[in-house]
Backbone and ligand atoms as CSV (ligand in chain L), in Angstrom:
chain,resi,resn,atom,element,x,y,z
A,1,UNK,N,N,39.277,13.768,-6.906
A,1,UNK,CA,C,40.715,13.933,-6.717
A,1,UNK,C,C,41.381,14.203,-8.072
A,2,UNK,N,N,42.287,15.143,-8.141
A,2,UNK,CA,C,42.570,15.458,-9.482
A,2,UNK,C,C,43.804,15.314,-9.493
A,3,UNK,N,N,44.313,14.305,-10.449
A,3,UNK,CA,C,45.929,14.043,-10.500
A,3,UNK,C,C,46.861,14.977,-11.583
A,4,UNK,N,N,48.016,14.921,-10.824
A,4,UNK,CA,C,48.896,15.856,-10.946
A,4,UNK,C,C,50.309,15.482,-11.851
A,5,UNK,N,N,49.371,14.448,-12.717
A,5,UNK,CA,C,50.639,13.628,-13.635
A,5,UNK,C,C,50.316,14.127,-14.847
A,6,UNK,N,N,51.695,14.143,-15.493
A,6,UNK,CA,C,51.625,14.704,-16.758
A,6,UNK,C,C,51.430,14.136,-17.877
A,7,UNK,N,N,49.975,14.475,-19.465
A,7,UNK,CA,C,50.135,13.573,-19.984
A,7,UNK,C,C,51.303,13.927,-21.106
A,8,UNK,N,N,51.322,12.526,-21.813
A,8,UNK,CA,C,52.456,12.562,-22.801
A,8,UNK,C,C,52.388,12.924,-24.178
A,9,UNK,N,N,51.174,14.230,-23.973
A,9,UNK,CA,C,51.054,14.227,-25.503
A,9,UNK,C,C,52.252,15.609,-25.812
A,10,UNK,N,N,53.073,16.282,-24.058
A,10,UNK,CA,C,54.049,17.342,-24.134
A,10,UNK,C,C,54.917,16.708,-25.072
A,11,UNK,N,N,55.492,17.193,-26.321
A,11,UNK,CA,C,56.499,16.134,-26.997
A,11,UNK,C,C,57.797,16.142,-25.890
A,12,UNK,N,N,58.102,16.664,-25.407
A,12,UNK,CA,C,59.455,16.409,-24.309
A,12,UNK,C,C,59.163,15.138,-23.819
A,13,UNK,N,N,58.016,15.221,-22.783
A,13,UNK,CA,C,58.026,13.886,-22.246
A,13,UNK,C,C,57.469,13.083,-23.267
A,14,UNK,N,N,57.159,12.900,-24.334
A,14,UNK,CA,C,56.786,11.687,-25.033
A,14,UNK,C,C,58.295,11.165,-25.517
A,15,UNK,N,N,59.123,12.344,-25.925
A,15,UNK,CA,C,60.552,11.554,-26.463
A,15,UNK,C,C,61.104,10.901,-25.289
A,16,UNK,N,N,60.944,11.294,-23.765
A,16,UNK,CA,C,61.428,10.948,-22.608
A,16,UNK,C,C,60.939,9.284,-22.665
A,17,UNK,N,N,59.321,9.413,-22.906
A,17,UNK,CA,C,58.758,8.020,-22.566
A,17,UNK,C,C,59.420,6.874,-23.283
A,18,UNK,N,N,59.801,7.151,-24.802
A,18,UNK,CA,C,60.225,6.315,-25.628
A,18,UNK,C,C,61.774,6.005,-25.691
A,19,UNK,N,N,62.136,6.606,-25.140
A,19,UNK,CA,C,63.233,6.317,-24.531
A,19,UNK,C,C,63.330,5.090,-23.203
A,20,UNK,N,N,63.053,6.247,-22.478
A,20,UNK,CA,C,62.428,4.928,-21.483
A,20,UNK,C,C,62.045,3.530,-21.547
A,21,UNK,N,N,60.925,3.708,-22.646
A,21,UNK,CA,C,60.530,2.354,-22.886
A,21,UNK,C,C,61.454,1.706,-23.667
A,22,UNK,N,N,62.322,2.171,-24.510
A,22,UNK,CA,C,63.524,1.418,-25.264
A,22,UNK,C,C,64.382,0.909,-23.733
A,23,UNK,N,N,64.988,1.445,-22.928
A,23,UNK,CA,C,65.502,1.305,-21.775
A,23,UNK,C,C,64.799,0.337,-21.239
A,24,UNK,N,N,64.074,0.207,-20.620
A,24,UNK,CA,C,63.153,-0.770,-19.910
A,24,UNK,C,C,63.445,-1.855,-20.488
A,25,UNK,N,N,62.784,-2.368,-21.701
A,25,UNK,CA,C,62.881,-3.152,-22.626
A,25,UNK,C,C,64.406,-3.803,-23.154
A,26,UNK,N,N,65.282,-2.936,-22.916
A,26,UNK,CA,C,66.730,-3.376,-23.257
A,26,UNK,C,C,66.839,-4.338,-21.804
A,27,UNK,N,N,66.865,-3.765,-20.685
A,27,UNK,CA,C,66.880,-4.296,-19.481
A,27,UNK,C,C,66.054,-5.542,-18.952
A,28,UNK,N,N,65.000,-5.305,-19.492
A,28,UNK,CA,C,63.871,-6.396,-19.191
A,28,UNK,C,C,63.970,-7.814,-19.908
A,29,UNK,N,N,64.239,-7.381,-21.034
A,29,UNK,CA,C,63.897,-8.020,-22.513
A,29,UNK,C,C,62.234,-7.954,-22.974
A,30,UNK,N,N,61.694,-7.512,-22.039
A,30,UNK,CA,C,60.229,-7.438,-23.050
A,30,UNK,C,C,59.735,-5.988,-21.641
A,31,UNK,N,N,58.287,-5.392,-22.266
A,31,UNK,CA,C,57.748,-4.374,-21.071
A,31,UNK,C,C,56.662,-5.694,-20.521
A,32,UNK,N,N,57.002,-5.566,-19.091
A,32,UNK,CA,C,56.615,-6.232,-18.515
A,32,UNK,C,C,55.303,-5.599,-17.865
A,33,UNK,N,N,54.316,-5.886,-16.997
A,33,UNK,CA,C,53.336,-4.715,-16.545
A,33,UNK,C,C,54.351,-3.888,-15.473
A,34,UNK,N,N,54.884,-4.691,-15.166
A,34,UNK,CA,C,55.870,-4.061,-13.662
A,34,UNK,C,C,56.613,-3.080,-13.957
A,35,UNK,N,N,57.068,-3.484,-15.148
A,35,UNK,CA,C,58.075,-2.527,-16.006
A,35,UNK,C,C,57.220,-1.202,-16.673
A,36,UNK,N,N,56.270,-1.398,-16.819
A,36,UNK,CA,C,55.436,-0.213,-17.419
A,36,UNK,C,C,54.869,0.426,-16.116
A,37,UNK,N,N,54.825,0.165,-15.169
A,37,UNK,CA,C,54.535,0.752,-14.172
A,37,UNK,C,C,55.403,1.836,-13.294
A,38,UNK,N,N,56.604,0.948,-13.895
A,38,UNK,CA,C,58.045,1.564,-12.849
A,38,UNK,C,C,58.258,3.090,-14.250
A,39,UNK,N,N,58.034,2.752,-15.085
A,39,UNK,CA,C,58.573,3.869,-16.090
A,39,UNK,C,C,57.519,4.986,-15.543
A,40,UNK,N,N,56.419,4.418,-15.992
A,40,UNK,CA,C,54.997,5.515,-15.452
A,40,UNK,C,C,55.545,6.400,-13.644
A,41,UNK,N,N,55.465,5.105,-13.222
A,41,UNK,CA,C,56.328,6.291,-12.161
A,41,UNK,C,C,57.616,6.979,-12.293
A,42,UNK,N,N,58.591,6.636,-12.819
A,42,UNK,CA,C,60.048,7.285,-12.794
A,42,UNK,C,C,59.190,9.061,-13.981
A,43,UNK,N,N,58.211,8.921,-14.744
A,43,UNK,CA,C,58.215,10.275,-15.272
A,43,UNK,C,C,56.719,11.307,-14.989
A,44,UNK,N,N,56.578,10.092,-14.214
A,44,UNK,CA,C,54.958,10.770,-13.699
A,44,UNK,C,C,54.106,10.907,-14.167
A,45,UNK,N,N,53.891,9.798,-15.151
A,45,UNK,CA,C,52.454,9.699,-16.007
A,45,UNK,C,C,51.850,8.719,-16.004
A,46,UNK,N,N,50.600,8.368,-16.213
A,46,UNK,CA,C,49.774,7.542,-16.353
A,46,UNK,C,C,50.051,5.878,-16.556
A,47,UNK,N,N,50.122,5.182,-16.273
A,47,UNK,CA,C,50.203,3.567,-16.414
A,47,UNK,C,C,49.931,3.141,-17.912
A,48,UNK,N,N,48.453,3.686,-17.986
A,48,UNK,CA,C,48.021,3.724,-18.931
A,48,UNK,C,C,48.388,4.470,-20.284
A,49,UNK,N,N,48.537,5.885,-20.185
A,49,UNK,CA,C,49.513,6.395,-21.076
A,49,UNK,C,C,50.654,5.839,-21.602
A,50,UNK,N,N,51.198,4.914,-21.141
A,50,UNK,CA,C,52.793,4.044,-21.396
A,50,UNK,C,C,52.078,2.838,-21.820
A,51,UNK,N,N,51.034,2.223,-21.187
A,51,UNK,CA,C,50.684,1.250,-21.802
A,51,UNK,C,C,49.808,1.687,-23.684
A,52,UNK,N,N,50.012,2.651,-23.493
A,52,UNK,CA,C,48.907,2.826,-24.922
A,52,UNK,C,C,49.803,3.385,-26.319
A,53,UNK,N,N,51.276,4.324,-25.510
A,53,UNK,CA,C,52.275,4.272,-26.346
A,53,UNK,C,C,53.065,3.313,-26.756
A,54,UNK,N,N,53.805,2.104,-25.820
A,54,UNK,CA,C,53.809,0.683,-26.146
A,54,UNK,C,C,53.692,-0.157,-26.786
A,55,UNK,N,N,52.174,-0.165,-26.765
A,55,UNK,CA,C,50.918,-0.950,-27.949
A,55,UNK,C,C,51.424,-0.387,-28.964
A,56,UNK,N,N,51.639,0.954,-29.192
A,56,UNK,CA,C,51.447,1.714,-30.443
A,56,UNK,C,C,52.421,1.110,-31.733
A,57,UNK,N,N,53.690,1.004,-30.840
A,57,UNK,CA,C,55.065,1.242,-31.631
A,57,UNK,C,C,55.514,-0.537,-31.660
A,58,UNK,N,N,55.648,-1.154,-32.292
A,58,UNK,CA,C,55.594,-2.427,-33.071
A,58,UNK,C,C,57.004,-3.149,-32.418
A,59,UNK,N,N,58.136,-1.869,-31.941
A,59,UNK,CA,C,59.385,-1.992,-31.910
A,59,UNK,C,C,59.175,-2.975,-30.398
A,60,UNK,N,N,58.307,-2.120,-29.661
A,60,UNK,CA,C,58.064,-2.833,-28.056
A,60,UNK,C,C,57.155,-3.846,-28.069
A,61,UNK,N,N,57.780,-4.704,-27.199
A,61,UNK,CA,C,57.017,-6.234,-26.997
A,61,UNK,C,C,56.549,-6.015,-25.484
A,62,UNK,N,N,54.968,-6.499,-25.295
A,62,UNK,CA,C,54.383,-6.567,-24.049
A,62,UNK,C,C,54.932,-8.326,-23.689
A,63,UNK,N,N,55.206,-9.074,-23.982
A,63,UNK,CA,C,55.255,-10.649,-23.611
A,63,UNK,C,C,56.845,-10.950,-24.081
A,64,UNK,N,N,57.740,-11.906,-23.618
A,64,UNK,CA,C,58.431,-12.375,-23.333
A,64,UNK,C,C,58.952,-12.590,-24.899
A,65,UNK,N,N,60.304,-12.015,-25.477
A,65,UNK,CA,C,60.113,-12.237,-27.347
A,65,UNK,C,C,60.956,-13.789,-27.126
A,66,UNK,N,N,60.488,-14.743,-28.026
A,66,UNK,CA,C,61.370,-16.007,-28.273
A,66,UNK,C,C,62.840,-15.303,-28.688
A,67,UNK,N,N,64.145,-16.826,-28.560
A,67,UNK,CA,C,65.030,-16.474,-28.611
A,67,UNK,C,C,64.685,-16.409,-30.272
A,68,UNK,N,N,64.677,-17.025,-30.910
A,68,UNK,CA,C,64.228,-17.591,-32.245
A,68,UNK,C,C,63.178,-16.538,-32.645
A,69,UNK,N,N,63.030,-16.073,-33.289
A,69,UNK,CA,C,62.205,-15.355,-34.344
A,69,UNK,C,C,61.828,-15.699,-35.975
A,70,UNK,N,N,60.882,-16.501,-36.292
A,70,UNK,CA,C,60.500,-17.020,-37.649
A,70,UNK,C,C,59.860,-16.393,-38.027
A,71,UNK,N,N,60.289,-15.639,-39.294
A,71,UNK,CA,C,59.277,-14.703,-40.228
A,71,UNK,C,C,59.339,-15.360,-41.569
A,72,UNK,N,N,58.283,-16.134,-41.540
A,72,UNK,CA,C,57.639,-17.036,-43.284
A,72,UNK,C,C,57.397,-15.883,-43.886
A,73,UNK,N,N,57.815,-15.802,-45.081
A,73,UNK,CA,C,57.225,-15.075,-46.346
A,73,UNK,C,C,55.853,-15.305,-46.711
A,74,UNK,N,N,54.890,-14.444,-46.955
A,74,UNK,CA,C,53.883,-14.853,-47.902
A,74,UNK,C,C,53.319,-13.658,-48.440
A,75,UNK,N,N,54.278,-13.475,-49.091
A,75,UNK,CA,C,54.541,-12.685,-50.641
A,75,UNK,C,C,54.078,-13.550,-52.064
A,76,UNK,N,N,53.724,-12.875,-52.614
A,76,UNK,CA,C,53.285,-13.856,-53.906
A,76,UNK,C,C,54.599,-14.729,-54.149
A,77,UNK,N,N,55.339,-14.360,-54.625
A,77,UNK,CA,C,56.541,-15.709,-55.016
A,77,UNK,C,C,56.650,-16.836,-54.235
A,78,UNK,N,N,56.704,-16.510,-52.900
A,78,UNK,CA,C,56.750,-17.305,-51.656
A,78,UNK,C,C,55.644,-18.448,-51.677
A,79,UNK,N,N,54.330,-17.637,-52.269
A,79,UNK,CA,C,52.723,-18.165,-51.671
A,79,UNK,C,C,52.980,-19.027,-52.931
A,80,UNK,N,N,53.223,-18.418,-54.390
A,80,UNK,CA,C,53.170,-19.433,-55.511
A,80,UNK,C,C,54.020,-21.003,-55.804
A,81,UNK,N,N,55.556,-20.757,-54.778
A,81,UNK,CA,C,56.297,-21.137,-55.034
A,81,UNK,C,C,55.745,-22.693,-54.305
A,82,UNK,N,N,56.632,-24.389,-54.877
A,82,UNK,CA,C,56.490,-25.157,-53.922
A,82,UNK,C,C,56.268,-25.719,-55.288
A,83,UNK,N,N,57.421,-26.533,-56.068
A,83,UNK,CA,C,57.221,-27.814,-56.487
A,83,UNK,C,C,58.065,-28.973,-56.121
A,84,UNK,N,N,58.212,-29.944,-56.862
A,84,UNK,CA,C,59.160,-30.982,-56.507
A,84,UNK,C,C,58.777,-31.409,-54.820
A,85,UNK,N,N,60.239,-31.504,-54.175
A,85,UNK,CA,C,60.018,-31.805,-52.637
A,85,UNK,C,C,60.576,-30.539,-52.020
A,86,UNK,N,N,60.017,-29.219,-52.988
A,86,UNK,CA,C,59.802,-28.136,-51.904
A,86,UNK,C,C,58.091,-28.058,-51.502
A,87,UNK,N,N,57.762,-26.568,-50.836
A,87,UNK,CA,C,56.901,-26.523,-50.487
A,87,UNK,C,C,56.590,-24.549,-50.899
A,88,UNK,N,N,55.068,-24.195,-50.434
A,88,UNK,CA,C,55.231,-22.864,-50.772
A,88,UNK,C,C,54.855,-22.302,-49.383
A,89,UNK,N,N,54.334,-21.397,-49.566
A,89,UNK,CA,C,54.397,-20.588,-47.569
A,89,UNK,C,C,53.397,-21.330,-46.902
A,90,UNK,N,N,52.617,-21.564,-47.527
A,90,UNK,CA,C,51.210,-22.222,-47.069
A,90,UNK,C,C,51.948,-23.377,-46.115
A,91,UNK,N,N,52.449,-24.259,-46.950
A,91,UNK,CA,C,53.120,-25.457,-46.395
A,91,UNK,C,C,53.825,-25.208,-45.598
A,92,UNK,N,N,54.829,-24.750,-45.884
A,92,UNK,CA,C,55.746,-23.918,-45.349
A,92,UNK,C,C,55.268,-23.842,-43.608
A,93,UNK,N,N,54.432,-22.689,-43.619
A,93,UNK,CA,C,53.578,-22.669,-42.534
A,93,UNK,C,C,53.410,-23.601,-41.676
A,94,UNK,N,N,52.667,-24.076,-42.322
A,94,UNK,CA,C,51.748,-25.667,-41.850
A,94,UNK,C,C,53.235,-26.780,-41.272
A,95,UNK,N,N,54.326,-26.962,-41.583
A,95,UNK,CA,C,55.159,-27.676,-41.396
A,95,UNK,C,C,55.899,-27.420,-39.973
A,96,UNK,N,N,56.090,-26.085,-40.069
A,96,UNK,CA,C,57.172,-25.393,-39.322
A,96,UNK,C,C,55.668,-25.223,-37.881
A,97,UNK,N,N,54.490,-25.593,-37.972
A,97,UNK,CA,C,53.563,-25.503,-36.700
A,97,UNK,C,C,53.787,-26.649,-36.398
A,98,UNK,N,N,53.759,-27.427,-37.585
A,98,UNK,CA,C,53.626,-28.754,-36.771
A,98,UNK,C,C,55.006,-29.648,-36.003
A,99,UNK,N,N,56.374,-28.692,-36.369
A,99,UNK,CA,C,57.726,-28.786,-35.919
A,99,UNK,C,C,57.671,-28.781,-34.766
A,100,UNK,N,N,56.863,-27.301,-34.023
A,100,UNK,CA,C,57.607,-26.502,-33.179
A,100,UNK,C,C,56.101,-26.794,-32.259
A,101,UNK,N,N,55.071,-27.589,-32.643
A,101,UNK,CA,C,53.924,-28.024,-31.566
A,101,UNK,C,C,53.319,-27.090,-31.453
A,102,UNK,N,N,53.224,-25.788,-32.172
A,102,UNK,CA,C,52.358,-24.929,-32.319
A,102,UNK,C,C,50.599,-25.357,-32.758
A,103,UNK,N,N,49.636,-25.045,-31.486
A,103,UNK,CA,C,48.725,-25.137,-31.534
A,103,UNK,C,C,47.953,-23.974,-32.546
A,104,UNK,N,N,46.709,-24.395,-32.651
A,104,UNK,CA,C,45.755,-23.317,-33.534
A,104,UNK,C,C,45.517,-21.662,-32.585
A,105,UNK,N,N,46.369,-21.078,-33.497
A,105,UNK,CA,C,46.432,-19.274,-32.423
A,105,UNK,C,C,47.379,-19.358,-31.787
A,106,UNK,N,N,48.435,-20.392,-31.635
A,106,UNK,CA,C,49.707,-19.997,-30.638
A,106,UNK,C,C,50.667,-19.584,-31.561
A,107,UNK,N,N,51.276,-18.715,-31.160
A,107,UNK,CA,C,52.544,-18.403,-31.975
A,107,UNK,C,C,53.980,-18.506,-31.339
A,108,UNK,N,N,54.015,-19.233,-29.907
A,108,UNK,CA,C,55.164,-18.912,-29.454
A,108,UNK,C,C,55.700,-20.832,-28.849
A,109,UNK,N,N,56.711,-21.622,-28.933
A,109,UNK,CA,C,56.924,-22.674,-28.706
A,109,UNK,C,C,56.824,-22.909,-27.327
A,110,UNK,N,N,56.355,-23.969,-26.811
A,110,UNK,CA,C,56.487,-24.412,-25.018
A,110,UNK,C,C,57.246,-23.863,-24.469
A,111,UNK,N,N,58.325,-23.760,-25.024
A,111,UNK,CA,C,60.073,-23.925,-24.357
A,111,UNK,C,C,60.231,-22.028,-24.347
A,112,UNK,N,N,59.129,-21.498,-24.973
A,112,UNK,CA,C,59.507,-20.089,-25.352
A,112,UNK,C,C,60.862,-19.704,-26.193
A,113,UNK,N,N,61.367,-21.069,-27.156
A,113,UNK,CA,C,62.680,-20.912,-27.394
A,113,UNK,C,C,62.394,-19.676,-29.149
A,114,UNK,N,N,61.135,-20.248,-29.910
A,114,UNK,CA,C,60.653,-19.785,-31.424
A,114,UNK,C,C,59.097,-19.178,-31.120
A,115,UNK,N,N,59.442,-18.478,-32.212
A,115,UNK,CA,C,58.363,-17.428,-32.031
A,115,UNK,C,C,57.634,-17.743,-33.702
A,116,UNK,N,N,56.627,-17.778,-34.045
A,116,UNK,CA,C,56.530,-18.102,-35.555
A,116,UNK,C,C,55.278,-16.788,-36.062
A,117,UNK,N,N,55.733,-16.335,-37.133
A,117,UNK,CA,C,54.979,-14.726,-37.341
A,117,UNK,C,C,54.834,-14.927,-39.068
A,118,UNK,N,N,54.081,-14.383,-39.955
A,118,UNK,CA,C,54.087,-14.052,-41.395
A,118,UNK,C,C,54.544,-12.484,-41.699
A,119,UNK,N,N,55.160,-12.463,-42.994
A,119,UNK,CA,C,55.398,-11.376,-43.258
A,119,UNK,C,C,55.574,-10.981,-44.296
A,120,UNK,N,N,55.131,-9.938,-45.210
A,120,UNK,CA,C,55.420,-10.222,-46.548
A,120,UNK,C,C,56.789,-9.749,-47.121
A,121,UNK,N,N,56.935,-10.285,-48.871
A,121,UNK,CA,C,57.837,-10.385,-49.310
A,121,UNK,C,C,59.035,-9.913,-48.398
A,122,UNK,N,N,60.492,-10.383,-48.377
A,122,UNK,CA,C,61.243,-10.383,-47.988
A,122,UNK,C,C,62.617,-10.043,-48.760
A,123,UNK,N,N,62.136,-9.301,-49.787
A,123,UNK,CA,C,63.017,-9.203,-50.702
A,123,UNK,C,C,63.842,-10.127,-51.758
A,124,UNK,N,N,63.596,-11.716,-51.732
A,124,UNK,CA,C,64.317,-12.522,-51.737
A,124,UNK,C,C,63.643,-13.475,-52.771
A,125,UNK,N,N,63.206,-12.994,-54.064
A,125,UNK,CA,C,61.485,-13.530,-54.545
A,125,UNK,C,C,62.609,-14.737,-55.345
A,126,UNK,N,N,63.599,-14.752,-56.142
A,126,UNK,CA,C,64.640,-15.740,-56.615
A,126,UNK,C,C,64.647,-16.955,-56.095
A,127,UNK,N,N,64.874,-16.864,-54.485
A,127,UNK,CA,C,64.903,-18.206,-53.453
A,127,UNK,C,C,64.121,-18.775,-53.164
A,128,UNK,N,N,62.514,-18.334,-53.630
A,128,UNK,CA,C,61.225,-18.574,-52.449
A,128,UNK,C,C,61.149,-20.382,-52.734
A,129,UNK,N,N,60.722,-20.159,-51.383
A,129,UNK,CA,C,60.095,-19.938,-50.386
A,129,UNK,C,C,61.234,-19.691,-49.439
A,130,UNK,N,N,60.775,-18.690,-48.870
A,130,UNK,CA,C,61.828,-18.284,-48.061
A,130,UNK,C,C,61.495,-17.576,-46.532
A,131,UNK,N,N,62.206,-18.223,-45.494
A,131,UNK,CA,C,61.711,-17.181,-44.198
A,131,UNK,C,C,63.047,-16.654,-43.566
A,132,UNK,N,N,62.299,-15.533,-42.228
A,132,UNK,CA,C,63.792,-15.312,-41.873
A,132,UNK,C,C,63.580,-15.809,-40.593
A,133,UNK,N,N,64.823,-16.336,-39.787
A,133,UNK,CA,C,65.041,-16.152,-38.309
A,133,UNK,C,C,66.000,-15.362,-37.975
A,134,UNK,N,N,65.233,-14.346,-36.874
A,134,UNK,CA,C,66.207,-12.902,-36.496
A,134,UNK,C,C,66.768,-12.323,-37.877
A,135,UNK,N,N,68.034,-12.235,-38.226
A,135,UNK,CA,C,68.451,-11.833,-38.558
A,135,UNK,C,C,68.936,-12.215,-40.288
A,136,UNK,N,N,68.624,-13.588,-39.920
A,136,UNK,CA,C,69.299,-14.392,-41.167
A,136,UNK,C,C,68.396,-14.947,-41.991
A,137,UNK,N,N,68.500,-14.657,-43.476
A,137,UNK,CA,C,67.484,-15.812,-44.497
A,137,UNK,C,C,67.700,-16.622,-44.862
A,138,UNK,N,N,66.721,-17.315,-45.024
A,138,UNK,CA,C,66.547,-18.803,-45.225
A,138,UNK,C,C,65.774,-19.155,-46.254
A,139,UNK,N,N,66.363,-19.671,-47.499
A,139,UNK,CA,C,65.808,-19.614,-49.308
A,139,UNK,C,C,65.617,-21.066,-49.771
A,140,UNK,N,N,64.950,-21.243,-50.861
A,140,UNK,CA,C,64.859,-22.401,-51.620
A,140,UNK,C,C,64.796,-23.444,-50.614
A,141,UNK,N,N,63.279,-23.340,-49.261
A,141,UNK,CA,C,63.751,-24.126,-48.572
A,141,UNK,C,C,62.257,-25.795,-48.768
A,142,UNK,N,N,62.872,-26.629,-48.122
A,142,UNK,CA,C,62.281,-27.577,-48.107
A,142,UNK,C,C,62.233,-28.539,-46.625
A,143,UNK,N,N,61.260,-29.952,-46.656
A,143,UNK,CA,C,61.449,-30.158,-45.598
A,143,UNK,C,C,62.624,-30.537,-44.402
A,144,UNK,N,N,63.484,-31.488,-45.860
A,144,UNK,CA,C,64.709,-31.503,-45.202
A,144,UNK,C,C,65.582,-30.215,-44.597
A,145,UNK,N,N,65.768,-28.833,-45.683
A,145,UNK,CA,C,66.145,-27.909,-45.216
A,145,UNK,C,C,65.643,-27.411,-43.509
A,146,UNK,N,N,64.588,-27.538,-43.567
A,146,UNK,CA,C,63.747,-27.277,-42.662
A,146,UNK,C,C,64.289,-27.774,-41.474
A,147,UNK,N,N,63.962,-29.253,-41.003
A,147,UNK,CA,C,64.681,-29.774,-39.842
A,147,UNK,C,C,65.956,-29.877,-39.742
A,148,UNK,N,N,67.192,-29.678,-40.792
A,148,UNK,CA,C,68.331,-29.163,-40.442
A,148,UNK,C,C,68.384,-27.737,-39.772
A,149,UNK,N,N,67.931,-26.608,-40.492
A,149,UNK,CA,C,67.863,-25.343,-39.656
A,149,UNK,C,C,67.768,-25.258,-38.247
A,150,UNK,N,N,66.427,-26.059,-38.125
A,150,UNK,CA,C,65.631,-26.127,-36.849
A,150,UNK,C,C,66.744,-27.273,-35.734
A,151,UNK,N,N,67.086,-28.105,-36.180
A,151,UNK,CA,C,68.126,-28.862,-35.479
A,151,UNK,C,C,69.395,-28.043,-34.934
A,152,UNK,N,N,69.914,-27.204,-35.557
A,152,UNK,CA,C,70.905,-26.778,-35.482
A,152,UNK,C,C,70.731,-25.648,-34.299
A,153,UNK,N,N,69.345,-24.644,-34.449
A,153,UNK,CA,C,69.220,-23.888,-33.758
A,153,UNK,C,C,68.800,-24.245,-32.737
A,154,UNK,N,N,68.124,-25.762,-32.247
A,154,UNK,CA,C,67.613,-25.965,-30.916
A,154,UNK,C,C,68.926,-26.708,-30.208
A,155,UNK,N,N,69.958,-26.734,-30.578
A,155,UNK,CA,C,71.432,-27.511,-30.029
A,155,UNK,C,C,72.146,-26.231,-29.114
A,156,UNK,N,N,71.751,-24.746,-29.797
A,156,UNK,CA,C,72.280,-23.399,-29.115
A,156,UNK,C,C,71.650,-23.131,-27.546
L,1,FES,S1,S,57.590,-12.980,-52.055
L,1,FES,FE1,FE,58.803,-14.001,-50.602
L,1,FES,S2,S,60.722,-13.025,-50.791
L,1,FES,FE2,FE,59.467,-11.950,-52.195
């Protein structure tokens, strides 16, 4: 049986798909399989084709994104940084798993509320240790800093 769907390497429909999948994803909040299925049908291509452009592009999430987004630095300044009653990313790390009950390989909290990810330098090498959530940075931090942040954002 020979199918009659188009693949997406036509650039028309590939700008169509990525669109789409921005759409989906605005609507959804993440591509869901259901959601990659419904796109695949609305342009007549492959399941798989959408699932493999998807994967590709960093921008689209296959799983559910936390409200919370933690991006630790571990940039050299970040990784070096940590005297007194600060800490450096390592710790850093290690603190903010053991906050949020993050098991060994999980990256996402029970509650699905934080998401915890590494990333390097952050532009911000003055403040380190430093991470971001979403949108906002977070410098010269320590443990106390730490569970204030985290307090504040699990009250939202
Ligand atoms: S190394 Fe962390 S902000 Fe530059």
């Amino acid at each position: 049986m020979s199918s009659h769907r188009a693949r997406p390497e036509d650039p028309a429909k590939r700008a169509m798909l990525l669109t789409a999948l921005y759409i989906a994803q605005e609507q959804y909040g993440y591509l869901s399989e259901e959601a990659i299925a419904r796109v695949a049908q609305r342009l007549g291509v492959l399941p798989m084709d959408v699932y493999t452009t998807a994967s590709f592009y960093t921008l689209f999430h296959q799983e559910p994104v936390a409200r919370y987004r933690i991006q630790v630095c571990e940039g050299l300044s970040c990784f070096l940084s940590g005297e007194d009653d600060s800490f450096g990313a390592e710790g850093l790390l290690a603190y903010l798993r053991q906050k949020l009950g993050l098991k060994e390989g999980q990256q996402r909290s029970a509650d699905g509320k934080f998401s915890l990810e590494t990333v390097q330098c952050l532009a911000a090498c003055d403040t380190a240790p430093n991470m971001r959530i979403n949108e906002e940075l977070y410098g010269n931090l320590t443990p106390a800093k730490v569970d204030s942040i985290l307090a504040e954002l699990a009250k939202e």
